[in-house]
C-alpha positions in Angstrom: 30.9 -16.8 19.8 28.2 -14.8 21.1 24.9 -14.4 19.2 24.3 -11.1 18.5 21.0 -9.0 18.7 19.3 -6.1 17.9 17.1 -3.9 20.4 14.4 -1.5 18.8 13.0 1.1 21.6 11.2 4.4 21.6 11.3 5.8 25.0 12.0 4.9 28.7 14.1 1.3 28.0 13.3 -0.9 31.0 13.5 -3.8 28.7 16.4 -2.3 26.6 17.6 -2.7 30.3 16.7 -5.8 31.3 17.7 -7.6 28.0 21.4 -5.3 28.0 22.1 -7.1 32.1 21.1 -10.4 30.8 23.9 -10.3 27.9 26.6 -8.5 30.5 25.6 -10.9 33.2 25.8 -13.8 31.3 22.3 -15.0 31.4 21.4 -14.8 28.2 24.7 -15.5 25.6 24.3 -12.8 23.5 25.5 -9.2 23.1 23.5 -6.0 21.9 25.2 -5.5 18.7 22.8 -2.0 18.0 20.2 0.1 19.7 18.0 1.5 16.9 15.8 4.5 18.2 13.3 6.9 16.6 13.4 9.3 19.2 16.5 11.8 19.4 16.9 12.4 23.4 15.2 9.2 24.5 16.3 7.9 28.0 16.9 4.2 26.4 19.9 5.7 24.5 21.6 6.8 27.8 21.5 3.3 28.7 22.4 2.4 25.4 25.9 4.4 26.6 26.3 3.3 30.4 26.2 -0.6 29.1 28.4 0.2 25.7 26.2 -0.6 23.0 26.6 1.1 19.8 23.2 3.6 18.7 21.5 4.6 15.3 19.1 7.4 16.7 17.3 8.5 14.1 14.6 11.5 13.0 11.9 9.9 10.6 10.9 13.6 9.6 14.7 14.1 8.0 14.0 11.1 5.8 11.7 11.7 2.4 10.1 8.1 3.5 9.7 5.4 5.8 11.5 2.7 3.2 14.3 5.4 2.9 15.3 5.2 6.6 14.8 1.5 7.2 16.8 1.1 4.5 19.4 2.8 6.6 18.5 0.8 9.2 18.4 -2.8 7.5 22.4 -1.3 6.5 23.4 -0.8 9.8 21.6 -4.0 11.4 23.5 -5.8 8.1 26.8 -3.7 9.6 26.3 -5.6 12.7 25.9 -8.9 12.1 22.5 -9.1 13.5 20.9 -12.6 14.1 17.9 -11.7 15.9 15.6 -8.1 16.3 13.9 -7.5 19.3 11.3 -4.6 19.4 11.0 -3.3 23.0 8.8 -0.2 23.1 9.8 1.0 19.8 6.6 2.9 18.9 6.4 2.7 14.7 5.2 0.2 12.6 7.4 -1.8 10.2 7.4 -1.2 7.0 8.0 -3.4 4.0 11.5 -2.7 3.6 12.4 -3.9 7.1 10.1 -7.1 6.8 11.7 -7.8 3.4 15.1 -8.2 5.1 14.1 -9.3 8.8 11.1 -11.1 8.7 10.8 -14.3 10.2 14.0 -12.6 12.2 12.3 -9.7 13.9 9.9 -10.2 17.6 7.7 -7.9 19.6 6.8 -7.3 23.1 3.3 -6.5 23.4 1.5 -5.3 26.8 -1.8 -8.1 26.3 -3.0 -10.8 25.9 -3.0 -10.8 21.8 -5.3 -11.1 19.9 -7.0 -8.7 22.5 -5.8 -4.9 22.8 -3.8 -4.6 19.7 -2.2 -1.4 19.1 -0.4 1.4 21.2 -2.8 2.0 24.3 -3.0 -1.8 24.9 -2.6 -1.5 29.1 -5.0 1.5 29.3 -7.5 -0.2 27.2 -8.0 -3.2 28.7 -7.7 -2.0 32.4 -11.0 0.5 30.7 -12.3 -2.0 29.9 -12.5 -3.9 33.2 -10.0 -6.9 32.4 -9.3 -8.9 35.1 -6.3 -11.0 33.7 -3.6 -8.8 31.9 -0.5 -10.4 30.6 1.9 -9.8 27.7 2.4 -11.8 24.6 5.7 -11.9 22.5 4.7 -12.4 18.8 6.9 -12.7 15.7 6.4 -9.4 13.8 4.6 -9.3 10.2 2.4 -7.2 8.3 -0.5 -7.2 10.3 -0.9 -5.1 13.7 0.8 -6.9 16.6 -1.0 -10.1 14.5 2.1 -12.1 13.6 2.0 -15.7 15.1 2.4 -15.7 19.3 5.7 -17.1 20.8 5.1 -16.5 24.5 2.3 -15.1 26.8 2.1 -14.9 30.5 -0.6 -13.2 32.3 -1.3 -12.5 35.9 -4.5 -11.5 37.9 -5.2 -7.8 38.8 -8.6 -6.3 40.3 -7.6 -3.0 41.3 -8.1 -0.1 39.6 -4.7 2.0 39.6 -3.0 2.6 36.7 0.5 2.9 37.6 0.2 -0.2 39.5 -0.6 -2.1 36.7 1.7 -0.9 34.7 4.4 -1.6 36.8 3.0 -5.5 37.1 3.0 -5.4 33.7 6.7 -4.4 33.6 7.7 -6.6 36.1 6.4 -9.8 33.9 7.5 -8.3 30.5 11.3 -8.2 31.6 12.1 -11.6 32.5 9.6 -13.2 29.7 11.5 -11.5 27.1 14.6 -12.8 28.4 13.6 -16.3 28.7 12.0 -15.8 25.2 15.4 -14.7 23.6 17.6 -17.1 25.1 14.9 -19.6 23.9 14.9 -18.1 20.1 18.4 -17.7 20.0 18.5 -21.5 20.3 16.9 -22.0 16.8 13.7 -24.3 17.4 11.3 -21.7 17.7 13.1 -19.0 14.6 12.7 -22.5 11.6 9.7 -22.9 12.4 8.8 -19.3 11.9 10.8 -19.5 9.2 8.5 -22.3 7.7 4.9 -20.1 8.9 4.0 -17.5 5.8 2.5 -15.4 8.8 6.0 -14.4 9.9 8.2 -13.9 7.2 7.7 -11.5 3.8 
């Protein structure tokens, strides 16, 4: 039987994308059980609907509070027999509610080298800042701010100074590191001994 994962995105989906051709392909074996978005009209849930995965898009504003709607959320990953929640560009912090159930269950992408650039505008502050080696970092998810323990980094060298070409370096390492990353978790070293680190479980 396949394992079967979650994929939490915002926006675009390029790794919604990548991580959906692994499963159909065969590369990773897994299925996208649920797409969970924040963002009514997102481009991520199109492709959501061209590779047949099932989508809660959701308003936050219609809900009175943020452990109100993940608690709709922990229901409907519950629902779908989730083993494993990937966060791929979705652009909210998680709440108690959602740790309480899926901690020690629940990774992130991130677009540096953690601990450095924490937060949203990660790319655009370090290439500010005159960085020289970018990378991304895939990090179990806990209370802190992209601060939960690291699972996997790459980086790469880059001296130019255009934006959208970095960016597009940076996607081009994210989508096969996550990959590799899941197929790795999904074979259960790496998840017990999250398990066992108080940093990534509630």
């Amino acid at each position: 039987m396949k394992h079967r994962i979650a994929v939490f995105a915002s926006g675009n989906g390029s790794n919604f994308e990548a991580i959906a051709t692994a499963c159909d392909t065969g590369v990773l074996q897994a299925e996208v059980a649920l797409l969970v978005c924040d963002r009514p009209g997102a481009r991520v849930i199109g492709r959501a609907a061209a590779h047949g995965v099932a989508s809660y898009v959701f308003s936050p504003k219609e809900f009175a509070s943020k452990a109100d709607f993940e608690r709709e959320i922990v229901r409907r990953l519950d629902e779908a027999r989730v083993e494993l929640v990937c966060l791929a560009g979705y652009m909210r912090i998680v709440g108690e509610t959602l740790l309480g159930a899926y901690g020690g269950r629940m990774v992130n992408l991130h677009p540096s080298l953690l601990p450095a650039f924490p937060g949203a505008h990660a790319i655009e502050q370090a290439f500010d800042y005159g960085v020289k080696v970018f990378g991304v970092t895939i990090h179990w998810v806990d209370a802190t701010l992209d601060g939960g323990r690291i699972v996997a980094q790459r980086a790469f060298a880059y001296e130019g100074r255009d934006l959208a070409e970095l960016e597009a370096k940076i996607h081009a390492v994210e989508h096969p590191l996550y990959v590799e990353t899941i197929a790795r978790l999904l074979g259960g070293e790496d998840r017990r001994r999250a398990e066992r680190c108080p940093a990534a479980a509630v």
